[in-house]
ZADO-1210 file (C-alpha; in nm, 4 decimals, padded with zeros to 6 digits):
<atoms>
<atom x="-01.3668" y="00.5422" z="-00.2867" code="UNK" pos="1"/>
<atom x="-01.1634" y="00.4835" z="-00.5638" code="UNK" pos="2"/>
<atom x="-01.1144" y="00.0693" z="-00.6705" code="UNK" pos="3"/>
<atom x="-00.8358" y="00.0660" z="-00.7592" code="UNK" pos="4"/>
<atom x="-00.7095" y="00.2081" z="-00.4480" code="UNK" pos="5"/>
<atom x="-00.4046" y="00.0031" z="-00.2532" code="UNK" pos="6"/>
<atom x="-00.1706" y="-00.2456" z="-00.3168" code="UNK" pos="7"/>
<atom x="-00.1454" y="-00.3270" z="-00.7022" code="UNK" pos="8"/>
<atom x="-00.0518" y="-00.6969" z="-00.7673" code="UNK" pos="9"/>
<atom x="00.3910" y="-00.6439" z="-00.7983" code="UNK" pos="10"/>
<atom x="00.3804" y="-00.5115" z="-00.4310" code="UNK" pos="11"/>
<atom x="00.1105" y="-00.7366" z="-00.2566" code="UNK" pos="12"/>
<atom x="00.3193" y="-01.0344" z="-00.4133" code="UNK" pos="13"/>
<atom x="00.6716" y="-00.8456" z="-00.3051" code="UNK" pos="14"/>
<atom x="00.5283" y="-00.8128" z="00.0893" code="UNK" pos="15"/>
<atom x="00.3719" y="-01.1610" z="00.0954" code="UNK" pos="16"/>
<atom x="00.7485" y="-01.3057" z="-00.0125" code="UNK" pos="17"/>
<atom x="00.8957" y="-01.1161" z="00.2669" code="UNK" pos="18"/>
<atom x="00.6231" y="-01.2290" z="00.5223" code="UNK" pos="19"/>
<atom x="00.6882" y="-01.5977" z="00.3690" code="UNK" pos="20"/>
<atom x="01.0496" y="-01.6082" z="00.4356" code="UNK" pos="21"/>
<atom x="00.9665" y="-01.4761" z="00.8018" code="UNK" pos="22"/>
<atom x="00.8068" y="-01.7707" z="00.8842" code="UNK" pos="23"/>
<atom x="00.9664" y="-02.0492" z="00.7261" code="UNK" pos="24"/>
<atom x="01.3557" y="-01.9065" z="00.7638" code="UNK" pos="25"/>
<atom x="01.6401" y="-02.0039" z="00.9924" code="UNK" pos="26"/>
<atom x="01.9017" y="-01.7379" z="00.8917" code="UNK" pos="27"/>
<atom x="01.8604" y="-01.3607" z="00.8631" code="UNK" pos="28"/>
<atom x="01.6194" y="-01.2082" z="00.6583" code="UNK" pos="29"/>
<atom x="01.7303" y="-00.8916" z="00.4542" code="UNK" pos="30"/>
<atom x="01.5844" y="-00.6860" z="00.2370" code="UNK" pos="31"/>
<atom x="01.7510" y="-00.4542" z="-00.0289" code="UNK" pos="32"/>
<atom x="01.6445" y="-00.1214" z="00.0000" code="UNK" pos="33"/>
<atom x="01.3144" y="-00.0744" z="00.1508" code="UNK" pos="34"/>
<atom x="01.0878" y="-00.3810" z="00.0212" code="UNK" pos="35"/>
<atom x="00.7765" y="-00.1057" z="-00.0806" code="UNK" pos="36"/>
<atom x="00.7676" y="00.2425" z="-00.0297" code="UNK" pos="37"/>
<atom x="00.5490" y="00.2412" z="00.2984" code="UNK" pos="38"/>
<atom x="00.6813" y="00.2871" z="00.5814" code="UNK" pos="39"/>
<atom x="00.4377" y="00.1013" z="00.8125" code="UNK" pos="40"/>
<atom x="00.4802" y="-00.1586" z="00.6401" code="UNK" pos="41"/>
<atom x="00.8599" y="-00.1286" z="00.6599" code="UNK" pos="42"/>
<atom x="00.8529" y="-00.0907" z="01.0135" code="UNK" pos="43"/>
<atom x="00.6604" y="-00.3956" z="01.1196" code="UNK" pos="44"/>
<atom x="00.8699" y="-00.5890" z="00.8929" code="UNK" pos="45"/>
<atom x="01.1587" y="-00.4811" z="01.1222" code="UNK" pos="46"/>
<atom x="00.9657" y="-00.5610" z="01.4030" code="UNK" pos="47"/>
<atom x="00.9455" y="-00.9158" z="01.3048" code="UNK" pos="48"/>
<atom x="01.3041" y="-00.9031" z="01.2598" code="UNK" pos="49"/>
<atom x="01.4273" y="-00.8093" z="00.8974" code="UNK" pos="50"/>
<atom x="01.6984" y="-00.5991" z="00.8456" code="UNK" pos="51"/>
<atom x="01.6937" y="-00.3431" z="00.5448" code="UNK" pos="52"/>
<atom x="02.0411" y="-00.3025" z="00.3787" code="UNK" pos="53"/>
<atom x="02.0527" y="00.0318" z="00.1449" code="UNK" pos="54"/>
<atom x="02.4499" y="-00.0293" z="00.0451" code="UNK" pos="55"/>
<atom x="02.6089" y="-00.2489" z="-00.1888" code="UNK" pos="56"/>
<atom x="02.8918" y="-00.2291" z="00.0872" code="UNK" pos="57"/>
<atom x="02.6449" y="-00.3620" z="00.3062" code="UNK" pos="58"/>
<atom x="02.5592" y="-00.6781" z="00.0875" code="UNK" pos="59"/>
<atom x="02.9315" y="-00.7056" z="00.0397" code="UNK" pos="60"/>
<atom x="02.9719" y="-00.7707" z="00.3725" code="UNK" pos="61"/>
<atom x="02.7707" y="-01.0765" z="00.4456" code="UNK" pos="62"/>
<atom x="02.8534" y="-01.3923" z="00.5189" code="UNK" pos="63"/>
<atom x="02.4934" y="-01.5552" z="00.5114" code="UNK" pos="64"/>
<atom x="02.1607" y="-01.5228" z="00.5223" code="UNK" pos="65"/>
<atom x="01.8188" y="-01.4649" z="00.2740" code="UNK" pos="66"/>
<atom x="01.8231" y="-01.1336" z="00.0787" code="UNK" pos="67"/>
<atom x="01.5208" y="-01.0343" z="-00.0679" code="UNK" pos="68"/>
<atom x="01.5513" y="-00.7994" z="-00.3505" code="UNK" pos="69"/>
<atom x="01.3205" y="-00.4504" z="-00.3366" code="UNK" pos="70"/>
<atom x="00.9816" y="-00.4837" z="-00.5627" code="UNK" pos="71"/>
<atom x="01.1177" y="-00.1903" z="-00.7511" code="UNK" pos="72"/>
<atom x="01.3950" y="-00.3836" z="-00.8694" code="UNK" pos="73"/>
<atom x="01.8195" y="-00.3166" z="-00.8717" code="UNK" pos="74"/>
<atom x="02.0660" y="-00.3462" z="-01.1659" code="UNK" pos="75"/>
<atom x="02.2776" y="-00.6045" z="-01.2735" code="UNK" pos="76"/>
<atom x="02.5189" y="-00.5159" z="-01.0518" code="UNK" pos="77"/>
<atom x="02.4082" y="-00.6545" z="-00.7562" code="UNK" pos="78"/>
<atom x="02.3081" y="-00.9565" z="-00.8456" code="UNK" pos="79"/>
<atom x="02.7026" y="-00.9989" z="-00.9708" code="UNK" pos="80"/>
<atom x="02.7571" y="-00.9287" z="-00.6113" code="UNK" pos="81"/>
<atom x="02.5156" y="-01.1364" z="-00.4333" code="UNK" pos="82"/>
<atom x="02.5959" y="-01.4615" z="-00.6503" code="UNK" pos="83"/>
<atom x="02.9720" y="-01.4421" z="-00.5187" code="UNK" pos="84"/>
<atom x="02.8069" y="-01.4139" z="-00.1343" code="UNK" pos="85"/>
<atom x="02.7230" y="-01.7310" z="00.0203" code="UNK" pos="86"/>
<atom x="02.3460" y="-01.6149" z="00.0654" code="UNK" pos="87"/>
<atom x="02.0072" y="-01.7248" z="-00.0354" code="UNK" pos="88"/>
<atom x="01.8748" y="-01.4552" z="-00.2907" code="UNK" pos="89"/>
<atom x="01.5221" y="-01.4276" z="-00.3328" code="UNK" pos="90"/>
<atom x="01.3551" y="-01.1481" z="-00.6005" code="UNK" pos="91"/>
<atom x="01.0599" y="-00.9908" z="-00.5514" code="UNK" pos="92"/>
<atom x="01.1377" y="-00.7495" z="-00.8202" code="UNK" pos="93"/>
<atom x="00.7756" y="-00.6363" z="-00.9973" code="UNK" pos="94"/>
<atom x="00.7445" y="-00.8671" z="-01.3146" code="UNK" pos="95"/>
<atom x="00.6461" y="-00.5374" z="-01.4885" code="UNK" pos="96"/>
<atom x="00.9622" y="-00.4243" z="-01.4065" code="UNK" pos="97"/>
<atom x="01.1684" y="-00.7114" z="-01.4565" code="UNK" pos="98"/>
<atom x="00.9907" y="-00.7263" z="-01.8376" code="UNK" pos="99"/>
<atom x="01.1818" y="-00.3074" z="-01.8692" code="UNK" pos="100"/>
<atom x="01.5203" y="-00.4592" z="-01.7226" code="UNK" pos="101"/>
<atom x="01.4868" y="-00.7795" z="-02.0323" code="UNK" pos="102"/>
<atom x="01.4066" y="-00.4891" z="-02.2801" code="UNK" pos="103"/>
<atom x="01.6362" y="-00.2005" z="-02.2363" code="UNK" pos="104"/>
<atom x="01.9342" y="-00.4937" z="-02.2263" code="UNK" pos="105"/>
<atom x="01.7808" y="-00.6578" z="-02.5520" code="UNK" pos="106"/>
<atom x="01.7743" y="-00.2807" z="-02.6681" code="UNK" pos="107"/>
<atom x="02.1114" y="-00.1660" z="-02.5914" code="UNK" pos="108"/>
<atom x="02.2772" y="-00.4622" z="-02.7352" code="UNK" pos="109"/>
<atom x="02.1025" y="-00.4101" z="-03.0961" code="UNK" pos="110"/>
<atom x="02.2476" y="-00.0439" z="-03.0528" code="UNK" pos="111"/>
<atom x="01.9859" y="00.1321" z="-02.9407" code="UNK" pos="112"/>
<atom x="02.0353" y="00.4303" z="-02.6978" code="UNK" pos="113"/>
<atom x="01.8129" y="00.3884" z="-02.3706" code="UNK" pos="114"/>
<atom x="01.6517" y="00.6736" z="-02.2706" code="UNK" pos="115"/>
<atom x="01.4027" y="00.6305" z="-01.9838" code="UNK" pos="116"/>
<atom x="01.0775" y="00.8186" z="-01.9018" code="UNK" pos="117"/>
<atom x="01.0994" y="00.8636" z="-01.5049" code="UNK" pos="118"/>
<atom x="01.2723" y="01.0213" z="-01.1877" code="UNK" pos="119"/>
<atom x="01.6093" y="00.9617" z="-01.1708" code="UNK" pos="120"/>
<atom x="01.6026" y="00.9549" z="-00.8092" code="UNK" pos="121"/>
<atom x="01.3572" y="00.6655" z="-00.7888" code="UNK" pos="122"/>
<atom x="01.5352" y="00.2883" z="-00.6915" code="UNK" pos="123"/>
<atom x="01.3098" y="00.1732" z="-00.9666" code="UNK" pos="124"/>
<atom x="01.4760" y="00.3871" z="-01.2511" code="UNK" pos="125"/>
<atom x="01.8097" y="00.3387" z="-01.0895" code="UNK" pos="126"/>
<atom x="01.7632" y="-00.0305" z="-01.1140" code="UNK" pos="127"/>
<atom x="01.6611" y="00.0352" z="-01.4777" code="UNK" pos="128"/>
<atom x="01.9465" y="00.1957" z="-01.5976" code="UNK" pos="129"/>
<atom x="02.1731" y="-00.0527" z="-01.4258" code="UNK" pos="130"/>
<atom x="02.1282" y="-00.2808" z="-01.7218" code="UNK" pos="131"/>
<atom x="02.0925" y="-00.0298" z="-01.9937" code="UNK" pos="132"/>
<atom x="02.4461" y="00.0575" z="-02.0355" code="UNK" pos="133"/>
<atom x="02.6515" y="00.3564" z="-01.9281" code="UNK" pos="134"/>
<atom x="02.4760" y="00.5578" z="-02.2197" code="UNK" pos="135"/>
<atom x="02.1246" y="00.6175" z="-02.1074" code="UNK" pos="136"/>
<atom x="01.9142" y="00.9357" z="-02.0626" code="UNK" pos="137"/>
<atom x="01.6564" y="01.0050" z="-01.8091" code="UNK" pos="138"/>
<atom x="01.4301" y="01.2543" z="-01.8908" code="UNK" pos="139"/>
<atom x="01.1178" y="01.3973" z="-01.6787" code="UNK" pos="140"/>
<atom x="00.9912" y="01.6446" z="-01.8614" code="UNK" pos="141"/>
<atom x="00.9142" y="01.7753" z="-02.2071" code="UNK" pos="142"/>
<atom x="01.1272" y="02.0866" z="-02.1636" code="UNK" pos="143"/>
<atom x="01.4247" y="01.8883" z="-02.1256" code="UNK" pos="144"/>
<atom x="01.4275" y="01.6343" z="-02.4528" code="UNK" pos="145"/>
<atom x="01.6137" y="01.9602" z="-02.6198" code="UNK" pos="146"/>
<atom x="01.9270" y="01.9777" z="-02.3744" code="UNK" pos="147"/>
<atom x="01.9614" y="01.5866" z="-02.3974" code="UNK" pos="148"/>
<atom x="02.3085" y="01.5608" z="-02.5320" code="UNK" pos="149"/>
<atom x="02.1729" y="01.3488" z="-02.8582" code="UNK" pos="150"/>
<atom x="02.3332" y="01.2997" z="-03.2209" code="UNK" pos="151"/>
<atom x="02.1273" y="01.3803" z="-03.5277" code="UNK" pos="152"/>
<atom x="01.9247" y="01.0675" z="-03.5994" code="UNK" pos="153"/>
<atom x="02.0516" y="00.8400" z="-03.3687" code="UNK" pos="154"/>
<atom x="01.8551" y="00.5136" z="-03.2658" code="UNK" pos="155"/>
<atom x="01.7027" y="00.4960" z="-02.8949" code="UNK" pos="156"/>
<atom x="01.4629" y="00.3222" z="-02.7064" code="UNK" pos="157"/>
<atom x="01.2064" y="00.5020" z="-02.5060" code="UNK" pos="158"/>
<atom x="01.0325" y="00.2945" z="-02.2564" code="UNK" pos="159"/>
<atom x="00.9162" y="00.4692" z="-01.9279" code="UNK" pos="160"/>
<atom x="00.9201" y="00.4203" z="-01.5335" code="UNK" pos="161"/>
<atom x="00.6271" y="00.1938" z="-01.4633" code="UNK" pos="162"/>
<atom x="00.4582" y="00.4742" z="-01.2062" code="UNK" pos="163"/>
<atom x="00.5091" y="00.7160" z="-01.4872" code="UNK" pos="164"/>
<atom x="00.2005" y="00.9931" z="-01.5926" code="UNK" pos="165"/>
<atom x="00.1026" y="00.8910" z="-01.8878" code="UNK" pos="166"/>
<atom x="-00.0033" y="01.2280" z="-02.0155" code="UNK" pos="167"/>
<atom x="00.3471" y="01.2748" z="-01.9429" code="UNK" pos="168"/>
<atom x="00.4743" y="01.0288" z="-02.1302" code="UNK" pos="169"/>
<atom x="00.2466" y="01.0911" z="-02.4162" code="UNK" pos="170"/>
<atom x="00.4014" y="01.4799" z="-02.4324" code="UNK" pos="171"/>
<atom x="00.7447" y="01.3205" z="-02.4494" code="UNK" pos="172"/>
<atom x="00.6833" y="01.0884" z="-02.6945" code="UNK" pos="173"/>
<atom x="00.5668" y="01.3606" z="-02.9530" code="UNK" pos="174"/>
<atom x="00.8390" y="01.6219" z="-02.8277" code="UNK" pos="175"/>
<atom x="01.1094" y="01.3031" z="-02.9578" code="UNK" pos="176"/>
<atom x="00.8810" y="01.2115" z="-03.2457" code="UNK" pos="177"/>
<atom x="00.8866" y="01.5832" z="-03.4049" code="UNK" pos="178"/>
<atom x="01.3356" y="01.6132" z="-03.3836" code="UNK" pos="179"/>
<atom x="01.3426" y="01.3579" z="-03.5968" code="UNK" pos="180"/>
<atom x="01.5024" y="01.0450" z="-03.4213" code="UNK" pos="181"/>
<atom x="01.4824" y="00.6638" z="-03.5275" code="UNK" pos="182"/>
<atom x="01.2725" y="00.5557" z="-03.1830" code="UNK" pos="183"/>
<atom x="01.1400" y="00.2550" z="-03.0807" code="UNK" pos="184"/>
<atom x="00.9201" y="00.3837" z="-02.8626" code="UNK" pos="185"/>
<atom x="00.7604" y="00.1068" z="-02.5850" code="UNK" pos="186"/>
<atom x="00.4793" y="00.2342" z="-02.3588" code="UNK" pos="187"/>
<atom x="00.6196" y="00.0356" z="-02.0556" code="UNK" pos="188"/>
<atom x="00.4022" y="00.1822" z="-01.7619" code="UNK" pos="189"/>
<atom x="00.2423" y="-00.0682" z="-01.5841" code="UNK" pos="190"/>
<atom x="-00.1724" y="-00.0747" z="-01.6716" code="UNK" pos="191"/>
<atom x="-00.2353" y="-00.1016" z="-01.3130" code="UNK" pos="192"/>
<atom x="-00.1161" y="00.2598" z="-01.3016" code="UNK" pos="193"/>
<atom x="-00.2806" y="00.3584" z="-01.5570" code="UNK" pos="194"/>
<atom x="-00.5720" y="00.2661" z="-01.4492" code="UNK" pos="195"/>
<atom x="-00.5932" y="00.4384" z="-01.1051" code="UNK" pos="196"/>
<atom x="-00.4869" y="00.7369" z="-01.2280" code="UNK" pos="197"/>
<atom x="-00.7501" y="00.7598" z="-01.4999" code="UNK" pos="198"/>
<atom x="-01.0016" y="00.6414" z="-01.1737" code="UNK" pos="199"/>
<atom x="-00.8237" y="00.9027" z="-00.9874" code="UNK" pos="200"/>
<atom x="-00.8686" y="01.1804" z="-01.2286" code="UNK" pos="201"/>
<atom x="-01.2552" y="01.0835" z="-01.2971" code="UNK" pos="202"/>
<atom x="-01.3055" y="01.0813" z="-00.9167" code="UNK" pos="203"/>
<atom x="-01.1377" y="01.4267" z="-00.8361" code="UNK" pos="204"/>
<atom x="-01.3224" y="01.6056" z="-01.1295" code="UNK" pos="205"/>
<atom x="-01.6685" y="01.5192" z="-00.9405" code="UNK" pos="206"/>
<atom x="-01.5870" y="01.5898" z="-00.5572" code="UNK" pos="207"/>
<atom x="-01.5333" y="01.8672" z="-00.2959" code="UNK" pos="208"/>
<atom x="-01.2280" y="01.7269" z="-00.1537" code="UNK" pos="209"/>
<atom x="-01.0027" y="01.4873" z="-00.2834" code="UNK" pos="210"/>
<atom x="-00.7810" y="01.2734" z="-00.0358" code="UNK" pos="211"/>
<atom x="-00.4791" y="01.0860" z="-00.1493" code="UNK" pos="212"/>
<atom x="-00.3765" y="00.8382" z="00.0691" code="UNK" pos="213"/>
<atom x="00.0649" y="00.7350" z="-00.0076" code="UNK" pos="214"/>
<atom x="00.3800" y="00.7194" z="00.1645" code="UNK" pos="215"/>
<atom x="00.5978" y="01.0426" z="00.0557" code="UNK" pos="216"/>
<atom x="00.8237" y="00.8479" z="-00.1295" code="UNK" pos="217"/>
<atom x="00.5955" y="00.6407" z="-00.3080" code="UNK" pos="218"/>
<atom x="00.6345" y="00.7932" z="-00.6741" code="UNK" pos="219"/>
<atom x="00.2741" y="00.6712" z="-00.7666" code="UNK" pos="220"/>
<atom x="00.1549" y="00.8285" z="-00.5199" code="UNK" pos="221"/>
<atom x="00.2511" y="01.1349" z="-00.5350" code="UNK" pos="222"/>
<atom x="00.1680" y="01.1307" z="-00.9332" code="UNK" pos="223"/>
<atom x="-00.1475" y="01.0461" z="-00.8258" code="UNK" pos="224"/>
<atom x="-00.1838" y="01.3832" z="-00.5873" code="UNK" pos="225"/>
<atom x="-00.0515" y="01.5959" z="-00.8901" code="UNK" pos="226"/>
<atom x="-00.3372" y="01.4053" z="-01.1306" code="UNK" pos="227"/>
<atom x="-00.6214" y="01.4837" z="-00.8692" code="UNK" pos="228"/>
<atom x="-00.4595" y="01.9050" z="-00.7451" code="UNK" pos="229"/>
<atom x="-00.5986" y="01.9705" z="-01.1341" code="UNK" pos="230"/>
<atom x="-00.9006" y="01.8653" z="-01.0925" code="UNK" pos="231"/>
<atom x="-00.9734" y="01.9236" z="-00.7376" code="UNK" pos="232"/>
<atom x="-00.8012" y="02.2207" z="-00.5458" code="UNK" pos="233"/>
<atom x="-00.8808" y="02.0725" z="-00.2207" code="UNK" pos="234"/>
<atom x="-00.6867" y="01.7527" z="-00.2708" code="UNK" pos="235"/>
<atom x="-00.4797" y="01.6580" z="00.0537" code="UNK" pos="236"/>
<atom x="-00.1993" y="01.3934" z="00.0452" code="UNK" pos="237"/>
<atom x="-00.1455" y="01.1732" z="00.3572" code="UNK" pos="238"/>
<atom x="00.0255" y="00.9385" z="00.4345" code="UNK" pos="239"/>
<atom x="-00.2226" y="00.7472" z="00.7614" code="UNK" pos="240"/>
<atom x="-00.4984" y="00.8096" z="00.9235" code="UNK" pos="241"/>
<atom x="-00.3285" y="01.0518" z="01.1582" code="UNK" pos="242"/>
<atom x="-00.2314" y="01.2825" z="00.8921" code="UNK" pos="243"/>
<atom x="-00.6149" y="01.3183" z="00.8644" code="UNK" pos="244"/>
<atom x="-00.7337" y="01.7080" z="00.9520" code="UNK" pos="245"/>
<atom x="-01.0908" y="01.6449" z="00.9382" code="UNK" pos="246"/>
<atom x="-01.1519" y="01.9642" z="00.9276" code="UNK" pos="247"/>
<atom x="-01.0880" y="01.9137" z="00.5905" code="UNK" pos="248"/>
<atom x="-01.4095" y="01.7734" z="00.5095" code="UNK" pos="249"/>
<atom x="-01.6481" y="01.9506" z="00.7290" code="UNK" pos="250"/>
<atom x="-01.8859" y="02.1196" z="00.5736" code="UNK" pos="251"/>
<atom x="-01.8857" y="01.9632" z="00.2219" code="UNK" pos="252"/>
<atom x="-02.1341" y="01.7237" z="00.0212" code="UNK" pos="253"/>
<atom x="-01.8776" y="01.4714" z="-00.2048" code="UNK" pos="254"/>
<atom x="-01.5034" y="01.3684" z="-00.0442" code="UNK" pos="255"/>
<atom x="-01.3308" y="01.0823" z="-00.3088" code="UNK" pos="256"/>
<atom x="-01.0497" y="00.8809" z="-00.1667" code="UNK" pos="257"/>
<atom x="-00.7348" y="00.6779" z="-00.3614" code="UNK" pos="258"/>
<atom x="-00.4543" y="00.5926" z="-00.2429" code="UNK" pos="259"/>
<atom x="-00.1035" y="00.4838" z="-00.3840" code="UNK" pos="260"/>
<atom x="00.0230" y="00.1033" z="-00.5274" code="UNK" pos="261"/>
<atom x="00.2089" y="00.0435" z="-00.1915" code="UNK" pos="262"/>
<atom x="-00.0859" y="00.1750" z="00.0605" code="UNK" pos="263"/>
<atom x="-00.2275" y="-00.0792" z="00.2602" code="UNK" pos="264"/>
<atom x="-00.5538" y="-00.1879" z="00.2933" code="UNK" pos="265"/>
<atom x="-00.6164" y="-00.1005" z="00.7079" code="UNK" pos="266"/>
<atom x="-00.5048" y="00.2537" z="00.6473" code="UNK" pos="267"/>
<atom x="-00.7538" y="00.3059" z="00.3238" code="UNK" pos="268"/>
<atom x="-00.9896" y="00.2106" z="00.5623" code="UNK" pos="269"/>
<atom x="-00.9562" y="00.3882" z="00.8477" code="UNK" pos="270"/>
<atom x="-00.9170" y="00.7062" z="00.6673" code="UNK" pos="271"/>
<atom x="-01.2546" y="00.6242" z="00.5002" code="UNK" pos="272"/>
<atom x="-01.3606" y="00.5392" z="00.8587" code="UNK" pos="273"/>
<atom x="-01.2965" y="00.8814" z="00.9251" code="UNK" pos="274"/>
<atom x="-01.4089" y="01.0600" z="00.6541" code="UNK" pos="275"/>
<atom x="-01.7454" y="00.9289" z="00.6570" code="UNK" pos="276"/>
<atom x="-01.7816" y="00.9737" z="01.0424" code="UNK" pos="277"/>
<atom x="-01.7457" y="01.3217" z="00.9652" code="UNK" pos="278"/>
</atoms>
């Protein structure tokens, strides 16, 4: 069992906020976008009554209420919009993430290009670029730094999604370094990450079967399955407890266990449960 497994510390702190303002609140309790990528937990928080709004249009149309903002964080833009709605606003945006937001603006400003390491499908990269200006890049892979439409020389800042592979991010870093560019290059994924996937990595390298325990959105998650498939070929990703085939593990002498950032604890340890019952 990996121990670094489940929540990190941006998304225990995001769910306890929204669990606070359950109890002590006597208006509506929103969220913006899915607090964490889990849905379990997304679906007892709905249970207990909060309502998740995925469209500015949405937030445009409320006339009160407690918004919580997503741990992943949003751009710039929203908050523009909630501060003209008569609403309490209350961010649970990941510090670590907050601290890319402060640079990229601080960046962009001094006339540095932003160009992000990450998915740009992910809220959290969206978010980013929403106070980067309308110039940055988001690149993914080393084979696309070449078809980035850059000028000879010209000044960026690199800084990367906080769920990022750092082996990843390492490759891009060189691939930038070798055209020549004037980068200020800021290693911005979160250690916590880092970490686990390093933990991860050791752990799948020494087992029969490797399970990785995420929701299917969760990007370090799924990073985490794509670390662990190199070094184990039996790695299965799941997602709870019922996803577990355990089949899986019959018949074998090692199984190792992680799980993503936004996992909670009671489904880390009823998959173990499982597992070892087996």
């Amino acid at each position: 069992m990996a121990k670094t497994a489940g929540f990190c510390f941006g998304v225990k702190r995001a769910v306890e906020q929204v669990y606070e303002q359950i109890e002590k609140a006597k208006e509506p309790v929103y969220t913006y976008g899915p607090i964490i990528h889990n849905q379990q937990v997304v679906k007892d928080l709905e249970e207990k009554g909060v309502c998740v709004l995925n469209t500015e249009e949405e937030l445009l149309g409320l006339a009160r209420g407690i918004v919580i903002i997503r741990s992943h964080g949003v751009g710039k833009g929203v908050y523009d919009i909630l501060e003209k709605r008569n609403v309490t606003v209350v961010d649970a945006t990941c510090p670590f993430v907050k601290k890319i937001h402060r640079i990229v603006q601080e960046q962009e400003k001094k006339g540095r290009r932003v160009v992000i390491a990450g998915n740009p499908d992910h809220p959290e990269v969206q978010g980013i670029c929403g106070w980067a200006g309308e110039g940055t890049l988001v690149v993914s892979e080393a084979s696309q730094v070449e078809k980035l439409p850059l000028l000879p020389g010209e000044s960026l800042c690199f800084v990367a999604q906080t769920t990022f592979n750092y082996n990843k991010f390492q490759d891009l870093v060189e691939k930038f370094e070798k055209k020549g560019y004037d980068i200020l290059v800021l290693n911005t994924i979160c250690s916590a990450t880092q970490e686990r996937q390093v933990e991860a990595s050791r752990i799948a390298s020494e087992v029969d079967v490797m399970i990785v325990i995420g929701d299917k959105k969760s990007s370090n998650s799924q990073k985490l399955y794509e670390i662990c498939q190199k070094k184990c070929k039996n790695t299965y990703f799941i997602q709870t407890v019922g996803d577990f085939n355990p089949e899986c593990v019959n018949s074998v002498r090692n199984v190792g266990i992680t799980a993503g950032a936004s996992t909670p604890k009671q489904i880390i340890e009823e998959v173990h449960a499982n597992a070892r019952a087996k």
